[in-house]
C-alpha positions as CSV (number, residue, x, y, z in Angstrom):
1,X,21.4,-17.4,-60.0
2,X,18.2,-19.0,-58.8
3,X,20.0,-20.4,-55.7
4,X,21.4,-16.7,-54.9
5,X,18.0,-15.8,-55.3
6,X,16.0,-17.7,-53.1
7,X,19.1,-17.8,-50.5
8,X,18.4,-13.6,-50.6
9,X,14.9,-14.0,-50.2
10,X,15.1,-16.9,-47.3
11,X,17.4,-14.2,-45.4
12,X,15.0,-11.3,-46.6
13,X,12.4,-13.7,-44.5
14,X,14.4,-14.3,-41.8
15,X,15.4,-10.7,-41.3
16,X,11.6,-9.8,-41.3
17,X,10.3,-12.3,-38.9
18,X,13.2,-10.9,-36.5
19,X,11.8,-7.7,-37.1
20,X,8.8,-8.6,-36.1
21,X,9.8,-10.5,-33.1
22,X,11.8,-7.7,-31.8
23,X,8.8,-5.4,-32.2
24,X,6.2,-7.9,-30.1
25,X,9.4,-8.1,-27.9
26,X,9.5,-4.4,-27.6
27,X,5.4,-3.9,-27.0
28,X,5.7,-6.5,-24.3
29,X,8.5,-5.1,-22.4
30,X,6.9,-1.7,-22.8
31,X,3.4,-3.4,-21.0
32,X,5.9,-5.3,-18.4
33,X,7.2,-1.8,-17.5
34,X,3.6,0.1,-17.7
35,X,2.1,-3.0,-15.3
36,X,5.5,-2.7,-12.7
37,X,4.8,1.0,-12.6
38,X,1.1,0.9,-12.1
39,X,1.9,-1.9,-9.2
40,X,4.2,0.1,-7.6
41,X,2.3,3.0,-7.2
42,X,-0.4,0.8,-5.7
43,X,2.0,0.1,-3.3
44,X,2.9,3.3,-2.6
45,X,-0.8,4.1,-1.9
46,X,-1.2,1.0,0.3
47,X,1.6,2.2,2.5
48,X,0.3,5.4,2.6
49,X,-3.2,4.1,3.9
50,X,-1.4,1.9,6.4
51,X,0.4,4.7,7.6
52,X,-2.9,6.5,8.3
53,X,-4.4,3.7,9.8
54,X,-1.8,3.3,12.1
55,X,-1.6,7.0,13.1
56,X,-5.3,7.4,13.5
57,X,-4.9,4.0,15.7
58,X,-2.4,5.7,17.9
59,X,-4.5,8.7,18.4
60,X,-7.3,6.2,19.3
61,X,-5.2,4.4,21.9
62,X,-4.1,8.1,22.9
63,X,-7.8,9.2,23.5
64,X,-8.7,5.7,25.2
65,X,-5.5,6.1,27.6
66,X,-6.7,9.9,28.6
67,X,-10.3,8.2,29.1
68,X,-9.2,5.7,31.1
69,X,-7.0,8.1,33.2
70,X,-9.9,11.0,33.4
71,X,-12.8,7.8,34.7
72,X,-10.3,6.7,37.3
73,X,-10.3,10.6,38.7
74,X,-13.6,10.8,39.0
75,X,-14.3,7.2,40.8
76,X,-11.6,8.5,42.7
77,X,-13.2,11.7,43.1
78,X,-16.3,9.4,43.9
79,X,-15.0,7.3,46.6
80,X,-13.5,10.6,48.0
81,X,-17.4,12.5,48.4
82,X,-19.0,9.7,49.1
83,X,-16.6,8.8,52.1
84,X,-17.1,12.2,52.9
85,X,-21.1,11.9,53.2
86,X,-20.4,8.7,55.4
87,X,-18.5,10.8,57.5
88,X,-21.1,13.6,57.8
89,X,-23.8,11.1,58.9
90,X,-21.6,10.3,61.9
């Protein structure tokens, strides 16, 4: 009877500590997940940033090409007038 009796309570034991296992198993996989989740909406906030970044760098060039395009008119414009002056003086 003893022998059935501690046999019962060694399994009783075992049954417990897989309890408990599964449980710190459980509570890790739940962090695991909560971590993943909070990375990949990091991520998703990182690509959105880029993505303005890169749009208000394409607006930038934009500008700078319209810049360019507007100084190069007016030296044109420049060169015109003052060949224009030259010619006057003659």
């Amino acid at each position: 009877m003893t022998g059935v009796r501690s046999t019962i309570e060694e399994l009783y034991n075992i049954a417990n500590s897989t309890a408990a296992a599964v449980e710190e198993q459980t509570v890790t996989t739940r962090e695991v997940s909560r971590v993943l989740l909070d990375s990949s909406s990091e991520v998703d906030n990182i690509s959105k940033i880029i993505e303005e970044v890169t749009f208000s760098a394409n607006k930038s060039s934009s500008a700078a090409q319209q810049t360019f395009e507007v100084a190069q008119k007016i030296n044109q414009m420049a060169e015109h007038l003052q060949k224009l002056v030259v010619d006057a003086k003659k």
